[in-house]
C-alpha positions as CSV (number, residue, x, y, z in Angstrom):
1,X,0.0,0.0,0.0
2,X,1.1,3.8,-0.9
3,X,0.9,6.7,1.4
4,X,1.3,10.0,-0.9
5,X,1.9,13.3,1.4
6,X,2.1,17.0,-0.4
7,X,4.4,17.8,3.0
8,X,6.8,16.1,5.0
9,X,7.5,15.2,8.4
10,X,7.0,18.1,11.2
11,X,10.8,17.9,13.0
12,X,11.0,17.4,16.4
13,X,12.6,20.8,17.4
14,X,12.2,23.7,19.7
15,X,9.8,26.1,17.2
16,X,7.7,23.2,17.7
17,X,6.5,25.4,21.0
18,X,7.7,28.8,20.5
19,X,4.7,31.2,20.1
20,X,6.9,33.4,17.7
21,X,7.5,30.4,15.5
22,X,4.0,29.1,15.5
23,X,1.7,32.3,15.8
24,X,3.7,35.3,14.5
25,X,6.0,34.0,12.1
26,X,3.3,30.8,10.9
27,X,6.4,28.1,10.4
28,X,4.5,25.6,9.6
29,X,1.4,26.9,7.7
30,X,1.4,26.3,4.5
31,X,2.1,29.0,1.9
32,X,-1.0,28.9,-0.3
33,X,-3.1,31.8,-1.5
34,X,-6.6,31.4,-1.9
35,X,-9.2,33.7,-3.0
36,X,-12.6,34.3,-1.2
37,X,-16.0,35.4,-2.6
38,X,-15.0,39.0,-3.4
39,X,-12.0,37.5,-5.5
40,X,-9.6,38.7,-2.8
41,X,-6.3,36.6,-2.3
42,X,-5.7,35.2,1.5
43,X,-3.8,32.9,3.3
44,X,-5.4,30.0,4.6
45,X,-4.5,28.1,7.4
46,X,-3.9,25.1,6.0
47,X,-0.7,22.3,6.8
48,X,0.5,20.1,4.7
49,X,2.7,17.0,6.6
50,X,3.2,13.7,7.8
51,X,-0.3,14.1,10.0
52,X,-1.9,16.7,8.7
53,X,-3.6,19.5,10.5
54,X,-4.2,17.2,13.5
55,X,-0.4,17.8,14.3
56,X,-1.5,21.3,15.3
57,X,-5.3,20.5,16.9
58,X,-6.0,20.7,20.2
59,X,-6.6,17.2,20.9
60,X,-10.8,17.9,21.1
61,X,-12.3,14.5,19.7
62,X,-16.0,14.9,20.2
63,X,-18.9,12.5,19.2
64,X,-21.9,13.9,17.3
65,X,-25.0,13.4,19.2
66,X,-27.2,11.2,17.9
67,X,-29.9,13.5,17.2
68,X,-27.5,15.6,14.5
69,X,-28.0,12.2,12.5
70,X,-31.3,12.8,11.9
71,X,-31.5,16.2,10.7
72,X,-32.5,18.8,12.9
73,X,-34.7,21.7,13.4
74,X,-32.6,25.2,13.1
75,X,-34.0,28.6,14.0
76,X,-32.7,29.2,10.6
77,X,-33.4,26.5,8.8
78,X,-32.6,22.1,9.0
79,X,-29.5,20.6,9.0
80,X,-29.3,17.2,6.9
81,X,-30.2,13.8,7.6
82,X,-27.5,11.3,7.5
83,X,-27.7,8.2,5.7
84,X,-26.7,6.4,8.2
85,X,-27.5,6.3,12.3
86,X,-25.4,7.4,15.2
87,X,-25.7,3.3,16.0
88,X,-24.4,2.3,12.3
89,X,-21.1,4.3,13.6
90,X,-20.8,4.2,16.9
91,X,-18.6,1.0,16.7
92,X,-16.1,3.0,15.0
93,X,-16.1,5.7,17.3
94,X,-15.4,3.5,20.3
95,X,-12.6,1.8,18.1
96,X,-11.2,5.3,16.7
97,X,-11.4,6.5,20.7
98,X,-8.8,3.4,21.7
99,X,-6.6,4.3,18.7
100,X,-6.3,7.9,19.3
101,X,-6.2,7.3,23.3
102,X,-9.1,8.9,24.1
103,X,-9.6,10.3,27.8
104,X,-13.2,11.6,28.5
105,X,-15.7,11.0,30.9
106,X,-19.7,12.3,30.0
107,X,-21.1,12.5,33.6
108,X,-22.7,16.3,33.5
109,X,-23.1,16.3,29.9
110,X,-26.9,16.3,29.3
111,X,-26.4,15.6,25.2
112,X,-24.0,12.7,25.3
113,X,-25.2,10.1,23.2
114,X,-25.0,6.1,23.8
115,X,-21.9,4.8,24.6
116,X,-21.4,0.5,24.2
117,X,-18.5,1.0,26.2
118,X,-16.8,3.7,28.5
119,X,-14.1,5.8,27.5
120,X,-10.6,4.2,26.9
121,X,-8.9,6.3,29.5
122,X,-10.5,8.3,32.0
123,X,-11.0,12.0,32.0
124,X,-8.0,14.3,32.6
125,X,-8.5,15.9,36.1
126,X,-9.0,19.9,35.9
127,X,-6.1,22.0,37.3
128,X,-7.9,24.4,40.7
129,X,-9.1,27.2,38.4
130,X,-10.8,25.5,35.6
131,X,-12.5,22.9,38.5
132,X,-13.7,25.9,40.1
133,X,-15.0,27.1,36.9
134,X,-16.8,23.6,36.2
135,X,-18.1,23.6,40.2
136,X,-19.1,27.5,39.5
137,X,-21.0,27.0,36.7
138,X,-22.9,24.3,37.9
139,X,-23.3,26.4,40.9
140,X,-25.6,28.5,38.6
141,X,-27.1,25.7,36.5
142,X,-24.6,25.2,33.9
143,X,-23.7,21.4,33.1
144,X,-20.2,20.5,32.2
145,X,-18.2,17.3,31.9
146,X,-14.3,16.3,30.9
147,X,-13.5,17.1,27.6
148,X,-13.3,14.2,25.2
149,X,-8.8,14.9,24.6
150,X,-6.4,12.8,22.0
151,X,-3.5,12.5,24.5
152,X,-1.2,10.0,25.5
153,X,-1.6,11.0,29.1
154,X,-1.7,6.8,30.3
155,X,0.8,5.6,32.9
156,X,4.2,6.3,32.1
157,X,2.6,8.0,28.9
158,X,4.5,10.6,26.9
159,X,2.1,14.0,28.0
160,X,3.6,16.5,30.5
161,X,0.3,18.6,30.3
162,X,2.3,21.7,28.8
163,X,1.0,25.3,27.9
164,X,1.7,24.0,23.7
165,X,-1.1,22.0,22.9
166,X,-3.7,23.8,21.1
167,X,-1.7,25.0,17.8
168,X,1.2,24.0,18.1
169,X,2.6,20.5,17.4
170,X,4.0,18.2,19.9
171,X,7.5,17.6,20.3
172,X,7.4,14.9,22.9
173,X,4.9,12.7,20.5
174,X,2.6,12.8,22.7
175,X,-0.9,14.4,21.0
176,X,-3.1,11.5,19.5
177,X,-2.6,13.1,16.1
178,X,-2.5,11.2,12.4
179,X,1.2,10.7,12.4
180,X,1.7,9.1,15.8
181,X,-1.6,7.0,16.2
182,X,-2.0,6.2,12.4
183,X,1.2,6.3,9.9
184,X,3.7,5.5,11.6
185,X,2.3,2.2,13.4
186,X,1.2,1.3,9.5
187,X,4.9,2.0,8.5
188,X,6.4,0.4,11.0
189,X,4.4,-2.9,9.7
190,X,6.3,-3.1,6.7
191,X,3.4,-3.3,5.1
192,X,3.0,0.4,3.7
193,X,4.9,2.7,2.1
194,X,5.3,6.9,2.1
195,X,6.3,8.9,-0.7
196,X,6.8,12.8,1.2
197,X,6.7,16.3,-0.7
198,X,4.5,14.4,-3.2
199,X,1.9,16.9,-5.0
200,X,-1.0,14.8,-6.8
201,X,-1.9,16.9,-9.7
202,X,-5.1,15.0,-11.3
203,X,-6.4,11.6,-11.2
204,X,-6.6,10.0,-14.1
205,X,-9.8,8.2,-15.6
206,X,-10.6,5.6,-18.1
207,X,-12.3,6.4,-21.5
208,X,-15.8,5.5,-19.9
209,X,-15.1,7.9,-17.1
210,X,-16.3,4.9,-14.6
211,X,-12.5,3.8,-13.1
212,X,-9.6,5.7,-11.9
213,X,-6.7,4.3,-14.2
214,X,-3.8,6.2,-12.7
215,X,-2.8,9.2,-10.2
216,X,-0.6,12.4,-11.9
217,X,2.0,12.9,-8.9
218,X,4.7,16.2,-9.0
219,X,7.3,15.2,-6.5
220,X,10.4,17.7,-6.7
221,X,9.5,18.6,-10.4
222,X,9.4,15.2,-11.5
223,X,6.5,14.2,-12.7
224,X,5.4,10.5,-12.5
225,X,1.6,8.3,-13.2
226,X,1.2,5.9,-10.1
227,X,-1.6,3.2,-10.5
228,X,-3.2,1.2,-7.9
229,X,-6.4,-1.2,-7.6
230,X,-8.1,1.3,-5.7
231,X,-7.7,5.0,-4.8
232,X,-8.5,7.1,-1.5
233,X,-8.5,10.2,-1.6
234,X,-7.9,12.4,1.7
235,X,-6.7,15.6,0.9
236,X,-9.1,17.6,3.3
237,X,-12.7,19.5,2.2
238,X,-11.0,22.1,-0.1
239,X,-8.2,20.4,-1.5
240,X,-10.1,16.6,-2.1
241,X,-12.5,19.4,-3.9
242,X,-9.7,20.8,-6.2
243,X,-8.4,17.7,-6.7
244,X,-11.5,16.3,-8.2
245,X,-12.3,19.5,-9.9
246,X,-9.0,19.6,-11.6
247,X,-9.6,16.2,-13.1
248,X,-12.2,17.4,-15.3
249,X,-12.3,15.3,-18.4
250,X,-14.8,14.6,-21.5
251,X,-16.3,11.7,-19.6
252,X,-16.3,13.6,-16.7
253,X,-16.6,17.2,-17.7
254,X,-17.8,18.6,-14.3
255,X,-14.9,17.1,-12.4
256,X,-14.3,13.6,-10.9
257,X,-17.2,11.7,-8.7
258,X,-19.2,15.1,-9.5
259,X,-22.4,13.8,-11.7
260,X,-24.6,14.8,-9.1
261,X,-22.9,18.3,-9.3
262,X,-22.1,18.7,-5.6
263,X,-19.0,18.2,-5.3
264,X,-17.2,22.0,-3.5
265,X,-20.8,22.7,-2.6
266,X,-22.1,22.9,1.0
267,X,-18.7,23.9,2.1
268,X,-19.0,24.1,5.9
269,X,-16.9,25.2,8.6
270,X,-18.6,25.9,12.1
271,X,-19.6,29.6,13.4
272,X,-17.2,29.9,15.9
273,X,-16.4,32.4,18.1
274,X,-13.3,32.7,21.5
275,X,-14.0,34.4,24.7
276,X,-11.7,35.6,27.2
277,X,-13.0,35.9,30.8
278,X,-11.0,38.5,32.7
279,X,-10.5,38.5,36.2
280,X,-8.4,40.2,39.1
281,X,-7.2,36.3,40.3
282,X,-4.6,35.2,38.3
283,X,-4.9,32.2,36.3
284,X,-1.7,29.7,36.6
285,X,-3.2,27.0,34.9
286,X,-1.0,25.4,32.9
287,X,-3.4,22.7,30.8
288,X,-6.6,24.1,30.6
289,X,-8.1,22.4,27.7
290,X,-10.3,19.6,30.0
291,X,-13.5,21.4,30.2
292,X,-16.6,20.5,28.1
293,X,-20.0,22.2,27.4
294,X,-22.7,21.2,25.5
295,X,-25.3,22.6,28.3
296,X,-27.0,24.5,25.4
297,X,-26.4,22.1,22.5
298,X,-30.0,21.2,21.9
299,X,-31.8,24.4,23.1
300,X,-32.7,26.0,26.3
301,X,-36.0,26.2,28.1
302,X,-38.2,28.7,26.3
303,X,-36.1,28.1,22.8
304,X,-36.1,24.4,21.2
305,X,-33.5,24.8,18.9
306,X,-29.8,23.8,19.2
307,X,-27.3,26.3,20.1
308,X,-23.8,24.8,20.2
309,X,-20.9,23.9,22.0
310,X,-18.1,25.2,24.0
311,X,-14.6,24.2,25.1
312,X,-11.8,25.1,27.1
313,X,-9.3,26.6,24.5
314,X,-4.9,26.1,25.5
315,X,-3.9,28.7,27.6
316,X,-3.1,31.7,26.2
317,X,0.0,33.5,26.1
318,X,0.5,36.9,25.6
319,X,2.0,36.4,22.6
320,X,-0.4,34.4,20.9
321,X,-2.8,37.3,21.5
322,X,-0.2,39.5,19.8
323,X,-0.2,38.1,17.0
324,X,-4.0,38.1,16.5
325,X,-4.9,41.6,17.2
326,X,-1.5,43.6,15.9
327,X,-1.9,46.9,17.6
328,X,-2.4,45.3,21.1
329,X,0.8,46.6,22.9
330,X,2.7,43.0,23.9
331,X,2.8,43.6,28.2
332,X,-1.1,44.7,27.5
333,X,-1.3,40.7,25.9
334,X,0.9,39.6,28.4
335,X,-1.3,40.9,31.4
336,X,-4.9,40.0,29.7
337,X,-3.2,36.8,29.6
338,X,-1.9,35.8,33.0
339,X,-5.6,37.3,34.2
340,X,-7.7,35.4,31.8
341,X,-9.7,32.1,31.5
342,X,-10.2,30.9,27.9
343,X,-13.3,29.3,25.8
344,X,-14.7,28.6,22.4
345,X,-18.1,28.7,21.1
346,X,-18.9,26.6,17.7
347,X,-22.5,26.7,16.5
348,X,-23.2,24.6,13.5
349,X,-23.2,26.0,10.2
350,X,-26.3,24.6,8.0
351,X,-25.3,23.2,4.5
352,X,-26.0,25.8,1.7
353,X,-25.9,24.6,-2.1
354,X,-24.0,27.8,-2.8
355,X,-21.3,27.8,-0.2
356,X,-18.5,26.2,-2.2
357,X,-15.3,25.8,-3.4
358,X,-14.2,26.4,-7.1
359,X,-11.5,26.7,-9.2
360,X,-10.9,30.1,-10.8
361,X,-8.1,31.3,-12.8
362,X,-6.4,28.6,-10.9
363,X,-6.8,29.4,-7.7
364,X,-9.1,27.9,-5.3
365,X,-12.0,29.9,-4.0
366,X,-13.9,29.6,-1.5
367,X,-17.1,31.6,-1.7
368,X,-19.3,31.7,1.6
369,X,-22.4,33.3,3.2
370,X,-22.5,32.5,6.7
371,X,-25.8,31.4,8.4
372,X,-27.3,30.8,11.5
373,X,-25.0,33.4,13.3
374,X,-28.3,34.7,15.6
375,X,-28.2,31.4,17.1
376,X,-24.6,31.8,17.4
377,X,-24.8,35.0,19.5
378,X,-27.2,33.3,21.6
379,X,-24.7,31.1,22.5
380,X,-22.2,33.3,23.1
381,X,-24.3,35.8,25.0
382,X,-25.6,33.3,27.5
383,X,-21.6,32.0,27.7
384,X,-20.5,35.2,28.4
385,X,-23.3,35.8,30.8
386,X,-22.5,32.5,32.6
387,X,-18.4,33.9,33.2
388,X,-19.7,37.4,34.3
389,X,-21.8,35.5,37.1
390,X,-19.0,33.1,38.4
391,X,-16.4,36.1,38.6
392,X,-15.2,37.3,35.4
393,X,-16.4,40.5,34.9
394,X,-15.1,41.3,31.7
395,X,-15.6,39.0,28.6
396,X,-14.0,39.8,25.5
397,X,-15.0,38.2,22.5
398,X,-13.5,37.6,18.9
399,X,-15.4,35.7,15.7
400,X,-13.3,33.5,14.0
401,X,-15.6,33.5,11.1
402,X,-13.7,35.0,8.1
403,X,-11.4,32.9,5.8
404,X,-12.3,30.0,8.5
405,X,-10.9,27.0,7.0
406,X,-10.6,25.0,10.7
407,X,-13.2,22.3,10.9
408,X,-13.7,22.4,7.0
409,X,-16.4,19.9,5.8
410,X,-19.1,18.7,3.7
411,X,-17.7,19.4,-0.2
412,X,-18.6,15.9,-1.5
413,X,-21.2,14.3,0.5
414,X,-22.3,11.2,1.0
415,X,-26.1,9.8,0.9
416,X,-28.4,7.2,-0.3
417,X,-29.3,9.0,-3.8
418,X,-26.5,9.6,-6.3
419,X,-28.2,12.2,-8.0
420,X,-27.8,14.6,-4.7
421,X,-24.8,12.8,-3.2
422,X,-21.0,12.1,-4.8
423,X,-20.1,9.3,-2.1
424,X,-22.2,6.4,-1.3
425,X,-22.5,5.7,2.8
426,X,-19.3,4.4,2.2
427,X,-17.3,6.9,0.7
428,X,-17.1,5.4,-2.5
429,X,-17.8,7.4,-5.3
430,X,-21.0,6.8,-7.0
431,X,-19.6,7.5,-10.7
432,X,-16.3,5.8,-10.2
433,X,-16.0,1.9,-9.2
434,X,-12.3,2.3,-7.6
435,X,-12.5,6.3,-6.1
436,X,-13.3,6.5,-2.2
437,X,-13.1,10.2,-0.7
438,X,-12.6,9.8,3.2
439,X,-11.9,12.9,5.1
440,X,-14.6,15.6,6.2
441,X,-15.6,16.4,2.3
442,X,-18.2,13.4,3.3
443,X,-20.4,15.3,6.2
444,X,-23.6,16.2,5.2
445,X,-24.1,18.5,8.3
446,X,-21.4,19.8,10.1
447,X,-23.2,19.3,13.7
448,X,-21.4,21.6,16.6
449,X,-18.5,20.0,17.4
450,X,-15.0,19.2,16.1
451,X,-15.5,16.8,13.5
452,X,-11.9,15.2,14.2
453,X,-13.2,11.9,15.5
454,X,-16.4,11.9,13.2
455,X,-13.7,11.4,10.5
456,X,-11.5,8.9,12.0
457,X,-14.7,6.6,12.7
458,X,-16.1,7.1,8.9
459,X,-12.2,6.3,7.9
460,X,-12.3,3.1,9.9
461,X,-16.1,1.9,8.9
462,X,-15.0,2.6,4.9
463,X,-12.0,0.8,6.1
464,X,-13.7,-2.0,7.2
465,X,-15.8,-2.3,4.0
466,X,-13.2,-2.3,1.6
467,X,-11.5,-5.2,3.2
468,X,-14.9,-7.0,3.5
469,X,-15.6,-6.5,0.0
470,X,-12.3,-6.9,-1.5
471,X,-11.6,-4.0,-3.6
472,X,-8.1,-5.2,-3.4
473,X,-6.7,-2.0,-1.2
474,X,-3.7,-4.5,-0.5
475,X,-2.3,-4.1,-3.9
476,X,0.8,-1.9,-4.1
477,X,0.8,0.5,-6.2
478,X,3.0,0.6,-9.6
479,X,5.1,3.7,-10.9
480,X,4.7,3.7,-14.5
């Protein structure tokens, strides 16, 4: 079997947790330029290596609730059904959950769904201020639990519980990320290979436009045609997109797996927004990222529509705060820092036909109208509300709304019909016998919480079918 990876490996060095490294001067964010709806050119955050953006996530690996299978009611609208049930995957998340070393505990969350067996690990204890948040808040009616965390924090395990977690990648090995849970364990098998710095350019189709024959690689300028039995794609919501779009062909003049003509539609990527509870008492925690809150997930009483979640975000550091909002003098960062607690709010996007990704003169673009943002500031508002009552009495807020490419999702479905959907419940492609697409391109609703585990379960059930249905994914692949 074949690994291709655009990047390389992340090195194990000390930028791996310096704030200037990772926040001001972006080391490890890739240098693409993308251009949003009004044809202006950004940077997105995007990584390409070994791992993939999970070498710089926070850990958070949430399941959906069961009721986001089944399409809920919005205050602005319906998010989509699911063609399968939370119990058609739940297997995979328990099995994705031992993999990634899952610690988590649901007592206190009110929306937890069915669980066949507890968590791997046990929840990771709160340091004094964030358990006096969680005793606070309940204090006032708020229910929290542990948050659901990818760390290798098992006896004699590798995590230290440092201050760079959330953003920055691990240099002791010890976040449950893609690399350290997933590629290297397969590598060290002997039974599959990596090519690094390996650009994929197009896929390649048959005549009848109903197999992928071969895979158009750039690696260091050289350009090479790889062929294999079968063909997964996982670039990530955007790029999977471009990649299929780029493949355009007579027999598939729309774009690869893209009959149904969704494929870069009902691009998703949460509402989300951070807040930043001030207080006279200084806060010396050092891991603060074990709080969960899904109190207001499916509604409040008096409004019977979901809201959201909210975490615990890594400390911040002055620095880090620097670096988002320029003009904010660095002791002023500093201070706000050592003074502050630290949250996020996500509130699920809803899937939109015309939220999508294109190609243009190109370049990717991504063209987006956000939605269901009053519900959004609902949730924030009553968040904010909550902090002011247990003793922060300032609450700073910031969206992290435009150019959001973090949590990216939904660009080439899956679902029962293959006129509306590209992927089958599988992830195979409905026009091509050999294609599968398994990354977060296959959500049909983006739900309100990190999708990170969502993916790793899908990966695992697709997994599971290919090997059950021989589509011969233990072929190697042949350089031609």
């Amino acid at each position: 079997m074949l690994l291709l990876e655009r990047g390389d490996w992340v090195p194990q060095e000390p930028d791996n947790w310096s704030v200037g490294a990772v926040f001001f001067d972006k080391k490890y964010t890739a240098h693409d330029s993308w251009t949003d709806k009004t044809g202006k050119a950004f940077r997105p955050n995007m990584y390409y290596n070994v791992g993939g953006a999970t070498k710089f996530f926070g850990g958070s690996m949430i399941r959906l609730r069961a009721e986001d299978f089944d399409g809920l009611e919005h205050y602005e609208g319906k998010s989509e059904r699911w063609p399968v049930r939370y119990a058609d995957i739940e297997p995979y998340y328990q099995q994705a959950e031992e993999i990634f070393t899952v610690h988590g505990d649901d007592e206190g969350d009110q929306s937890a769904p069915p669980r066949s067996k507890p968590y791997p690990y046990a929840g990771m204890d709160h340091e004094p201020i964030v358990q006096k948040l969680s005793d606070d808040l309940r204090k006032i009616g708020v229910s929290n639990s542990a948050m659901p965390i990818a760390l290798d924090y098992r006896a004699r395990g590798k995590c230290i519980r440092c201050r760079t977690c959330d953003g920055f990648p691990c240099k002791l090995e010890a976040k449950g990320d893609a690399e350290t849970r997933l590629v290297s364990p397969a590598l060290a098998t002997g039974n599959v290979e990596l090519l690094t710095n390996c650009l994929v350019r197009r896929l390649i189709l048959s005549p009848d436009g109903k197999t992928i024959t071969g895979v158009e690689v750039d690696r260091a300028g050289e350009i090479a045609i790889l062929s294999a039995k079968v063909v997964v794609l996982s670039a990530g919501a955007v790029n999977s997109t471009a990649l299929l779009l780029r493949s355009a062909t007579d027999a598939a003049p729309r774009g690869v797996a893209n009959s149904s003509d969704v494929v870069g539609r009902y691009y998703m990527a949460h509402n989300q927004t951070a807040l930043m509870g001030l207080s006279f008492r200084p806060n010396d925690t050092v891991f603060q990222k074990t709080l969960s809150i899904n109190h207001f997930y499916l509604g409040e009483p008096g409004f019977n529509y979901p809201m959201g979640h909210i975490q615990m975000l890594g400390k911040l550091q002055g620095g880090m705060l620097s670096a988002n909002v320029p003009f904010l003098p660095k002791i002023v960062g500093q201070t706000m820092a050592k003074h502050s607690i630290d949250l996020i709010a996500f509130s699920e996007d809803l899937p939109d036909r015309d939220n999508r990704v294109t190609i243009k003169d190109g370049m990717i673009n991504l063209s987006v109208n956000r939605n269901n943002l009053t519900v959004h500031d609902r949730l924030v508002k009553r968040m904010a509300g909550a902090l002011r009552r247990v003793g922060y009495p300032l609450v700073l807020i910031k969206p992290l709304i435009k150019h959001s490419t973090s949590h990216q999702c939904g660009t080439a479905r899956f679902g029962d019909d293959p006129a509306t959907a590209a992927l089958d419940p599988f992830c195979r492609s409905y026009d091509h016998k050999n294609l599968f697409v398994v990354d977060a391109s296959f959500m049909p609703s983006s739900a309100a919480v990190n999708p990170s585990l969502t993916i790793a379960a899908q990966a695992l059930r697709a997994a599971d079918h290919m090997l059950r249905h021989d589509f011969g994914i233990t072929a190697s692949a042949q350089l031609s």
